[in-house]
C-alpha positions in Angstrom: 0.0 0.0 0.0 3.0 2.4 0.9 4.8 1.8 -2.4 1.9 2.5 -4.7 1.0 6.0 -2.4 4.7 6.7 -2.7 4.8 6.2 -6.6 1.8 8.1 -6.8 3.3 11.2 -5.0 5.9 11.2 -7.2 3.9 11.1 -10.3 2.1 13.8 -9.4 5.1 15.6 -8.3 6.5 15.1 -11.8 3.7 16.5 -13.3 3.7 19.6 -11.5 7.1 20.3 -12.0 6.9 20.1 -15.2 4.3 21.9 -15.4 5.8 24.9 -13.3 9.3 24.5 -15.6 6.7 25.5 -18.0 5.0 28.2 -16.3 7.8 29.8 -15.3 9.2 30.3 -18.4 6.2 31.7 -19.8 6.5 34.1 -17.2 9.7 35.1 -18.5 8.6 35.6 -21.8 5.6 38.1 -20.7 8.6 39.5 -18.8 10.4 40.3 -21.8 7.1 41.4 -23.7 6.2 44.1 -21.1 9.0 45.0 -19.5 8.4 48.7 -17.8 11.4 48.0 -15.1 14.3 47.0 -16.5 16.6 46.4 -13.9 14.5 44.8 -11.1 12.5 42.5 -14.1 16.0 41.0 -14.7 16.0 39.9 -11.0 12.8 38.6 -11.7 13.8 37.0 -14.6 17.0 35.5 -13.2 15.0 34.1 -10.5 12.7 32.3 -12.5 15.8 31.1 -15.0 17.0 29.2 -12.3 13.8 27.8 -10.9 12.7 26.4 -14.2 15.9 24.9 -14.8 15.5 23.2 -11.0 12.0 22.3 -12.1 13.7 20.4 -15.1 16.3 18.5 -13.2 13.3 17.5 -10.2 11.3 15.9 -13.1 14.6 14.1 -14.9 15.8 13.3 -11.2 11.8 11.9 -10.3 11.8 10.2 -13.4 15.2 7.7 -12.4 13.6 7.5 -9.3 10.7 5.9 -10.8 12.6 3.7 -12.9 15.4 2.5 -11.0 15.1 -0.7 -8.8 17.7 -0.5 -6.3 15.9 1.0 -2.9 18.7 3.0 -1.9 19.5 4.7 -5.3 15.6 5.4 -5.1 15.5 6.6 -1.6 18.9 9.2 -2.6 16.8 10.7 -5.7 13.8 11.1 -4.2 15.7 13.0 -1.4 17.7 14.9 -4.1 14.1 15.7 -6.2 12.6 17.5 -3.0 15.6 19.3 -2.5 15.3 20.9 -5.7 11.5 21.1 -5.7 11.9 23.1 -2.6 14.6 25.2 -3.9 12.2 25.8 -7.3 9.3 26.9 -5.6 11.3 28.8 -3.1 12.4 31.2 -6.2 9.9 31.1 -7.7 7.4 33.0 -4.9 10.7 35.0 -4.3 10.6 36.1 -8.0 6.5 36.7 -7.2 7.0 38.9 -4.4 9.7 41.4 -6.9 6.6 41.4 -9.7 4.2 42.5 -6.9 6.6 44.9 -5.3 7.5 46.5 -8.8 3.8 46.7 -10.1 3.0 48.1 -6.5 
């Protein structure tokens, strides 16, 4: 029962990274279409550079983790995965808090 939760979980977490690698750099590109401040949208933009890159390596680090079959190797990417999920999303609601503060 725990195994089939635990894949679960990190299917779903692959999907929303990937989706967030995605969203973020749409963000970037809207960025770059209506940029007003150029110096604190680079921030932004740097920001969320970096957090879709981490998004990218969670879901290619989720997706060994899935496949492998040695528990241990599984155990060490699923510990490496939420350390870059966290790390993502971490920029990213940094990089939303300099859009607020610029448009405020």
């Amino acid at each position: 029962m725990k195994s089939t939760w635990h894949r679960d979980e990190l299917i779903s977490l692959l999907s929303i990274s990937g989706t967030l690698a995605g969203f973020s750099i749409t963000a970037i590109t809207l960025f770059h279409t209506f940029a007003k401040n150029a110096g604190v949208n680079t921030i932004a933009d740097d920001v969320l550079a970096v957090s879709a890159l981490l998004f990218l390596l969670c879901t290619y680090t989720i997706f060994l983790c899935l496949r492998t079959q040695h528990q241990m190797r599984a155990v060490l990417l699923e510990k490496i995965a939420d350390g870059l999920f966290l790390f993502a999303i971490t920029g990213m609601v940094a990089s939303g808090f300099v859009m607020v503060y610029t448009l405020w």
